[in-house]
Structures are given as C-alpha cells and as structure tokens.
C-alpha positions in Angstrom: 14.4 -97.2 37.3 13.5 -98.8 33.8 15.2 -98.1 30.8 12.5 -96.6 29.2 11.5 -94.1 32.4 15.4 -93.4 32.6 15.4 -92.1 29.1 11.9 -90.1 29.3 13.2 -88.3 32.4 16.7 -87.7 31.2 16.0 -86.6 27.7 14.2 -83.0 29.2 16.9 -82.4 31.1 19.6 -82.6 28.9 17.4 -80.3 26.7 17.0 -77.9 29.5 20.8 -78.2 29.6 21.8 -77.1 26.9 19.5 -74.6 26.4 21.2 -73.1 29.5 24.6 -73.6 28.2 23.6 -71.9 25.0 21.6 -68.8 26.3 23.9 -67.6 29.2 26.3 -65.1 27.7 30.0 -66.2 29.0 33.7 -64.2 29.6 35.0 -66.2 26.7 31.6 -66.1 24.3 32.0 -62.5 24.5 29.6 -59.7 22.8 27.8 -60.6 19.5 30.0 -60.5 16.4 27.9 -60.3 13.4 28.9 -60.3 10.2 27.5 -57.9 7.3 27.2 -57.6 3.9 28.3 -54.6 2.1 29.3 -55.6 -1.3 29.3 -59.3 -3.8 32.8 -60.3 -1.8 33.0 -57.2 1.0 32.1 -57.6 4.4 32.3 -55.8 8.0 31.7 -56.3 11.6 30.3 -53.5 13.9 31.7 -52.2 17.0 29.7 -51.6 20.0 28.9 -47.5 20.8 30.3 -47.5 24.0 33.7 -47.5 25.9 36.4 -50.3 25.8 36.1 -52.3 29.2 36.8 -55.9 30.2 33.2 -57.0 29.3 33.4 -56.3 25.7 36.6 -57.6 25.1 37.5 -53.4 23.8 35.1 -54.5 20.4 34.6 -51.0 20.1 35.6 -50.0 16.1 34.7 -51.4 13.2 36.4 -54.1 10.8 36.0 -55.0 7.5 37.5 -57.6 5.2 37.1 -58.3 0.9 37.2 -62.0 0.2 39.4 -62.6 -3.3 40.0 -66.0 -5.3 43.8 -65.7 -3.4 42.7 -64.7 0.1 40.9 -62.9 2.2 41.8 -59.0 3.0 41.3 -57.6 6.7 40.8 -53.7 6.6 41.6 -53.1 10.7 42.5 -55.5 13.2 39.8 -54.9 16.2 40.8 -53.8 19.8 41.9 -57.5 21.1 44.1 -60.5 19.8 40.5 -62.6 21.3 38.9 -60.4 19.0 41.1 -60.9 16.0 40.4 -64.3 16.5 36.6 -64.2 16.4 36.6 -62.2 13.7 39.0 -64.9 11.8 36.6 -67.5 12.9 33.8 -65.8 11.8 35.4 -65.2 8.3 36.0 -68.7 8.7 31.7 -69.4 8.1 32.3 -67.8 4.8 35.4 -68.8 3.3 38.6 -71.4 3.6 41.1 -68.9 2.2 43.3 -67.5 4.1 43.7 -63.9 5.5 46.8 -62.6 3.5 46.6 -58.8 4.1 45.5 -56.6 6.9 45.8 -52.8 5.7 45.4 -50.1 9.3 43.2 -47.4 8.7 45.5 -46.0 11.4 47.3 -46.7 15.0 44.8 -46.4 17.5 44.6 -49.4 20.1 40.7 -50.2 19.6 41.6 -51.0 16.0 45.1 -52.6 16.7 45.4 -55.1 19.5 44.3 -57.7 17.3 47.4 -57.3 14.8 49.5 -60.1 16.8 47.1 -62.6 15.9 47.0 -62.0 12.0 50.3 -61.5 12.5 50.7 -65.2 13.2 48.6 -66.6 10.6 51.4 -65.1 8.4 49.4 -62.1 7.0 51.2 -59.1 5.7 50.4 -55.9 7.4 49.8 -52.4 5.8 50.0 -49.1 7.0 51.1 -45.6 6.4 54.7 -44.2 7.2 53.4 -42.0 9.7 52.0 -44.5 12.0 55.5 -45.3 13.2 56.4 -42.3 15.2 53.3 -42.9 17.1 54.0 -46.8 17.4 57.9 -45.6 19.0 56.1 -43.0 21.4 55.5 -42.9 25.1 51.9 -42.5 24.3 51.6 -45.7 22.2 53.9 -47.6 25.4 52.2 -46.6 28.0 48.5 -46.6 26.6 49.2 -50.5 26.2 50.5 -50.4 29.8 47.0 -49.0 31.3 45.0 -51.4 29.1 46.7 -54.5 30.0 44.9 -53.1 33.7 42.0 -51.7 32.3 41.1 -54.2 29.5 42.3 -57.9 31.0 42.5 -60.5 30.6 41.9 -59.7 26.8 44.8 -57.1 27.2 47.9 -58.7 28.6 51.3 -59.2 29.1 51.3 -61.1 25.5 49.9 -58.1 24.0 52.1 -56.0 21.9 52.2 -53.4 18.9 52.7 -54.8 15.9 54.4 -52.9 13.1 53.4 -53.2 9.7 55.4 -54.9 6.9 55.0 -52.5 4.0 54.5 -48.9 5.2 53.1 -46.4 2.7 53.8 -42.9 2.2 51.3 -42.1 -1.0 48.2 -43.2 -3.0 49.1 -47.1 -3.7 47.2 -49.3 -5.1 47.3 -53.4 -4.5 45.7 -56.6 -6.2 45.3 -59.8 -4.3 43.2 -62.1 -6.7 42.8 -59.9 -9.1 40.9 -57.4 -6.5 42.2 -53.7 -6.8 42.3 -52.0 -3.2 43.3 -48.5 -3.2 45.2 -46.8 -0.5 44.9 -43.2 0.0 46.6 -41.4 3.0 44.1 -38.3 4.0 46.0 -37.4 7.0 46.6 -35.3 9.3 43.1 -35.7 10.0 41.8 -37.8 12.6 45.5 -39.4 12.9 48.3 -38.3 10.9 48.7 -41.5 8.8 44.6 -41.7 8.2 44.7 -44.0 4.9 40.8 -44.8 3.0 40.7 -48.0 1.5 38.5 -48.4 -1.6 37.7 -51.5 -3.9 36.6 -50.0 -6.9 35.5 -53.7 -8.3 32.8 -53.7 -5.1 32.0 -49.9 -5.1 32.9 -50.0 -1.3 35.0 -47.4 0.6 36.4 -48.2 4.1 36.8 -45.0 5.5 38.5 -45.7 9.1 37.8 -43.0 11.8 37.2 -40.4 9.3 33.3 -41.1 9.6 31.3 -41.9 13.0 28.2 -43.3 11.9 25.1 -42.3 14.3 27.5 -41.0 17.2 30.0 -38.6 18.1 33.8 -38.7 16.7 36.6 -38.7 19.4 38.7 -35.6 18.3 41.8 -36.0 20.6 44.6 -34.2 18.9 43.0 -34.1 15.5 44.1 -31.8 13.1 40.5 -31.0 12.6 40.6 -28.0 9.8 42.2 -30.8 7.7 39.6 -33.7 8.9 36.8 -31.3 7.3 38.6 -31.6 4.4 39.4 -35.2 3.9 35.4 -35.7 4.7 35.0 -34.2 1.4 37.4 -36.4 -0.2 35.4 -39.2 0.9 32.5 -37.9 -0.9 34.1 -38.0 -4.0 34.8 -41.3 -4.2 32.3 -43.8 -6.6 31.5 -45.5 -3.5 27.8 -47.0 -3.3 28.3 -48.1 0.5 30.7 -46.3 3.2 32.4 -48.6 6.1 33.4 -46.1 8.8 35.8 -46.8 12.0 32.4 -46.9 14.5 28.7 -47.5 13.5 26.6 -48.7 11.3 27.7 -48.7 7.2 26.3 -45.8 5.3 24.7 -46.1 2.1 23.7 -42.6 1.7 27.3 -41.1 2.5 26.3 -37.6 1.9 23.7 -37.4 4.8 25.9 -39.4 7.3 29.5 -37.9 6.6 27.3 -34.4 7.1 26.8 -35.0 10.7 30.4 -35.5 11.1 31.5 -32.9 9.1 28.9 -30.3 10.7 30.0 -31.6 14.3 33.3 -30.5 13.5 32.6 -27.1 12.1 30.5 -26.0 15.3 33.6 -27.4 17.0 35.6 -25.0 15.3 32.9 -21.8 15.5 32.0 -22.2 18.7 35.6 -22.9 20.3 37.2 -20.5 18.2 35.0 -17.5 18.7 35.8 -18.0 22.2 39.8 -17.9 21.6 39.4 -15.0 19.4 37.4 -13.2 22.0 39.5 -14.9 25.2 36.5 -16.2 26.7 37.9 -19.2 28.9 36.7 -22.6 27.9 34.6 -23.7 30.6 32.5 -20.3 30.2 32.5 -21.1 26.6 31.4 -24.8 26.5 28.7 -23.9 29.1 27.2 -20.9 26.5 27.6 -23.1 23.2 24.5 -24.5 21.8 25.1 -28.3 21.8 21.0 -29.1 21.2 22.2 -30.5 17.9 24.3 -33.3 19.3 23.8 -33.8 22.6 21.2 -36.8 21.4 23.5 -38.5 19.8 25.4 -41.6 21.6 28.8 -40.8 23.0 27.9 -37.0 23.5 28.2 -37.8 27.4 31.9 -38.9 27.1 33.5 -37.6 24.2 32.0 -34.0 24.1 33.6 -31.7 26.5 36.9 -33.3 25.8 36.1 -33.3 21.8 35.8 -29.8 22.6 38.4 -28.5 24.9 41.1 -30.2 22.3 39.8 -28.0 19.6 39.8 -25.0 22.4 43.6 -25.7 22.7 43.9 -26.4 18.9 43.0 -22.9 17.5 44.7 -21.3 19.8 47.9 -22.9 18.8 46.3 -21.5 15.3 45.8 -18.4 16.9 49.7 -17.9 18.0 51.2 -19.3 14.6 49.2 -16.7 12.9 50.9 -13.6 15.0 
C-alpha cells in the first residue's frame, strides 16, 4: 500500500481508538471524581447517593480539603486507599504542595479506608479521643473483615485502620500556612467523637455526617436527641457554605440542615409515641406517615432501619427514666 494511502487509512482508526479507550468507563478509572469549589482555597469532592459496592470503589461520603501556602489539608479520607489516591491526584490538578493534615470528621469505614494512603505521604492525622474505642472494637475488626469480601479488590488484605496521630478531646484550633481550622467535637451525635471543622478565613464549615444533603441520614446507634442538638450548633456558625458527610454543599444551611433535623424529630415522635403506648414496631412503622421522606434518595434502604434504631433508642430512654 503507499505511504500516503497507509497514513489516510490508519490516521481514522487510531482516532476511532482512542476515542474508545477514552469513553469506556474501566475497573481502575472508576466513578467520576469531580472536584468543587466552595471557598478562595476550599474545596470538596461528592460522594455518590447510593450503597458501597465493588463498582464504585465504596465513593460513597464526601471529602474536602483547604489548600494553604504550607500544604494542603484533607478533611476525611474517602471509603478506599484507590480512592485516597484519586482524590490526591486530583488535588494534584490544583496544587504541588503537599497534603500535611487529614482531620476525621469521625470513624466510619466510607470515610476511612483511605487513611493508609495519606498515611504514607507522611500526613499527620486528626481525630477525636473517642474514635479509639471504636477503632479497638469488634465492630470496627470485623466490619473491615466483610468489606475486604464485599468491597474488593479496593478493600483488601492491605487495608487497615489507621489511627490518628494527635487525638483531641475539646474545641482546638490549628494553623497550617497561616490558615485557622477549628475543631469542635459535637458528639455523641451521629458518632461519639463527631468533630465540625471550620476555616473561619474561608467562611466554610465541614460538618461530617451531621448533615445529609438531599437524602436520608443513616442513624445506626446515634444518640439522636443530642444530633438534634448539634444540628443547631451548626447553624450558629459564620459559615457562608456547609460541606456535609453525603451530598451536595449547602449554601443556604438553614433550609437543608432543616430536612435533617425534621427527619430526626418525626424519628423521635413517631417511634416514641409507639414505646410510650407499647405499640410494637412493625405495627408502628406501618401507621407512621413517612409521605414527607419517602421521596427522598436512600429512603428505600436506610429508613426502616433509621427507624427501628430509634424504636430501640427511646426505649432504653424509657427504662433509664423509671
């Protein structure tokens, strides 16, 4: 064939190719990771709203990280070490400086797995005190035991709780560049070692699982009398923007913590009329009104557990108040 045929032909089909290459979604590529803007140096990258499974590597919650003149701050770790390293790479598009902190919001795996891997790049990790009965537990061990099943390859073998370095028992406030990050532990809420991180210099408050964004929260054993209280200590913060554990960032804090907050008080009045009256829970969940939620993703999933928890919650209120 002539030189100048060869080329003509070959030239589509290396553009067909790589278009190909680049359009087909692979194990390794994983889910989008996108990267926004919540502040002059504060960024996050969303979660999907949906279960942890091997095809979205667990990228399930939220995290967020503050770029300083010294370094960069990570605020949660993501749900994989693969994760952890997308999310460095993507901070990578935006800055050279190194990831020097990674503060915990709390324990849970979806926003912990990916602590090895900052672990590595010689970051210092923060967290409150409490977080380190749960990481000694038999829940902590054997939750990692089912996700290095349930979650691989992305959970494996190789994948291990990290502790933190510094652990905090009260408000504390670092600077890293000259950037002010404020700790404050709001616990037992969600978690018992719940800690908000705000950067009063970017008007930004990273609020971990305290606040679902556009879905329903997953209760487990929350202590959720006190959870409707630290939601109110979120609003008090100078905040202009809201970063919460899952979904979207909220710039009108007062309407979206609202539907958490309100979710969690018909929790509480529905379930605990029933205790008070012994009505038994499955006759109780089927006569509570849930039209107010029941639109909203992760209803399917996380309700009748979100639910039964607070059943069994206030009536352990119930017996300590006899």
């Amino acid at each position: 064939m002539p030189r100048p045929h060869f080329r003509r032909w070959l030239a589509p089909l290396l553009a067909v190719a790589t278009f190909i290459a680049h359009a087909q979604p692979t194990a390794e590529t994983g889910p989008p990771m996108r990267v926004e803007t919540v502040g002059p140096h504060s960024h996050y990258v969303q979660g999907l709203t949906q279960l942890g499974s091997t095809k979205n590597q667990n990228f399930i919650s939220n995290a967020g990280f503050v770029i300083t003149p010294e370094g960069v701050v990570v605020i949660d770790a993501l749900g994989s070490p693969r994760l952890a390293e997308r999310l460095t790479q993507a901070i990578r598009q935006l800055t050279d400086k190194p990831v020097t902190h990674v503060i915990l919001t709390h324990y849970h795996a979806d926003h912990i797995y990916g602590l090895q891997h900052f672990k590595q790049l010689g970051a210092q990790i923060i967290a409150h005190a409490a977080s380190r009965e749960y990481i000694q537990s038999d829940t902590a061990r054997l939750r990692l035991e089912a996700s290095r099943t349930d979650l691989a390859p992305w959970i494996n073998e190789q994948t291990r709780i990290v502790p933190a370095d510094v652990w905090i028992d009260g408000p504390t406030s670092i600077k890293v560049g000259g950037v002010v990050f404020e700790l404050t532990p709001v616990g037992p809420s969600h978690t018992p070692e719940d800690l908000t991180v705000y950067v009063p210099s970017e008007k930004v408050l990273f609020a971990g699982d305290l606040f679902f964004n556009g879905r329903l929260p997953f209760v487990g054993q929350a202590n959720s009398r006190q959870w409707i209280l630290s939601l109110e200590k979120l609003l008090a913060f100078d905040a202009r923007t809201v970063v919460p554990g899952h979904g979207a960032a909220s710039t009108e804090p007062k309407k979206d913590i609202g539907t958490t907050r309100d979710y969690l008080r018909h929790l509480r009045q529905s379930m605990g009329e029933a205790v008070e009256n012994f009505v038994p829970f499955e006759e109780a969940y089927d006569k509570t009104d849930w039209s107010a939620f029941e639109r909203m993703p992760m209803f399917g999933p996380a309700n009748r557990m979100n639910a039964y928890n607070t059943y069994l919650l206030l009536e352990q209120e119930a017996l300590r108040k006899k």
